[in-house]
Structure formats: structure tokens, C-alpha cells
N, C-alpha and C positions, 0 to 999 in steps of 0.2 A: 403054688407059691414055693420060691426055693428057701428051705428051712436054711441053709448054711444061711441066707443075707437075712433071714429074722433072728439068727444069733446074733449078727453086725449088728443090729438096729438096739437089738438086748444089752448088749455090752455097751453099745454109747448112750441109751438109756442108764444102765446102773452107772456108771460112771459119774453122768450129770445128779443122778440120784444121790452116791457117798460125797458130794460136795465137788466135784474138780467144777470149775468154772466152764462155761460152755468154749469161751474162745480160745483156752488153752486145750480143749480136748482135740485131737489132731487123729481121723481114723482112716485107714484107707482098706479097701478091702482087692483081691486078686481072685477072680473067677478063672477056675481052669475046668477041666475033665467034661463033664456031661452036664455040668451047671451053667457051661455056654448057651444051652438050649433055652435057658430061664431068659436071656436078657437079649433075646432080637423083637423085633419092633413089632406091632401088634399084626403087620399084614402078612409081615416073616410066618411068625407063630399059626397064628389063622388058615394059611397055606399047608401047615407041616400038620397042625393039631388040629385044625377048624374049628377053633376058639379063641377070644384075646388072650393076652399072655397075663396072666392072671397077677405076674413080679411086677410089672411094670409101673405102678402106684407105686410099691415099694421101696422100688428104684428112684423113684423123683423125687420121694420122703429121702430117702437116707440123701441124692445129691442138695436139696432143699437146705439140710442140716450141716453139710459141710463134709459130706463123707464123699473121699475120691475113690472112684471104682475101674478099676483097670480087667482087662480081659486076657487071658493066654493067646496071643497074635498065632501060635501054634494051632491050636484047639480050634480056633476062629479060620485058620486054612485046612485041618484035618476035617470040619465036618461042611468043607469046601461054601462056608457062606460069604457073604458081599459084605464088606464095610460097610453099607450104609442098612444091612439088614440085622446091624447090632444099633442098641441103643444110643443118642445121641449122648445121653447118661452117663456112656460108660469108652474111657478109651481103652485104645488097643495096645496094649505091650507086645514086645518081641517075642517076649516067652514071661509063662508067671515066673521061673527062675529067676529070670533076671528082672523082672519087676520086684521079687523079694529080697533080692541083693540090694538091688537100689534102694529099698524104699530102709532095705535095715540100713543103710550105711547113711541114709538121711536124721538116723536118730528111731526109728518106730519102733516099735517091738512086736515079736512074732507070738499070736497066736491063732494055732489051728481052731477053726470052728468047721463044724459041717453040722447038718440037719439034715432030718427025713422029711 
């Protein structure tokens, strides 16, 4: 399970928790580095780990909820996978840079989470 997205799940948990309204809560989260490996598609996984991918519930919870999840398009060709061998869940950005540029200039605000 990737700890960084059960931080996501955490924070837009407390959130709804200290009162903000669900439809105003607005979360997005940017998968880069070696947390690409969490969010390919179960047969992806199964091939590489010869297991399901254990995030992938995780993933359809948070898209379920309203959380958008983008992928580093870098990361996504550095560990040479297929588009369709990432989650349907989750698109592909150019780069998490420029997916955190955009998403700050949309209004978001940045913070880092990661998990073990």
C-alpha cells in the first residue's frame, strides 16, 4: 500500500472532519519517483511483483471521493511502462513539475506528504 496516497486519503478525511463541506474540499494529488510502481493496473503489478497491486482499492476510494490523481508522464517513460499499464484512476501529466505549477496556479495549495 503506498503510504504517501493514505496521507491524501488522511488529509481529505481531517478536512471533512474540522467541518469544510465535502463539495468545497478540492484535492488533487501528483505521483512521481518510485510511487509510480503503486498505481499500474493489477496485471501490470502481478507481472513485475506477482501479486495485485495491493493501492488499487485505494485509488478508486480517493477517485470515488473526488480526488484527482495525476502521474509524472517522466517517471511513467523512465521506468519505460505503457499507458494503459497505469491506472484508468489516474492521468498522465507531462511532468509532476508542471502538473504542480498548474494545479498551484488553479488556486490549490501545496503540500508535501509521503509515507513508508
Amino acid at each position: 500500500m503506498n503510504g504517501a496516497l493514505l496521507e491524501v486519503a488522511r488529509t481529505f478525511n481531517l478536512l471533512l472532519a474540522n467541518g469544510a463541506p465535502k463539495e468545497k474540499v478540492k484535492v488533487a494529488a501528483v505521483i512521481h519517483a518510485q510511487s509510480v510502481l503503486s498505481i499500474l493496473t493489477d496485471p501490470a503489478y502481478k507481472e513485475r511483483f506477482g501479486i495485485p497491486n495491493p493501492t488499487l482499492p485505494l485509488i478508486a476510494k480517493l477517485k470515488e471521493a473526488g480526488v484527482d490523481l495525476y502521474v509524472c508522464g517522466q517517471n511513467v517513460g523512465y521506468y519505460d511502462f505503457k499507458p494503459e499499464e497505469i491506472s484508468p484512476d489516474v492521468k498522465i501529466a507531462l511532468s509532476a513539475k508542471t502538473a504542480l505549477i498548474t494545479l498551484d496556479q488553479m488556486g490549490y495549495s501545496f503540500l508535501n506528504v509521503s509515507g513508508n
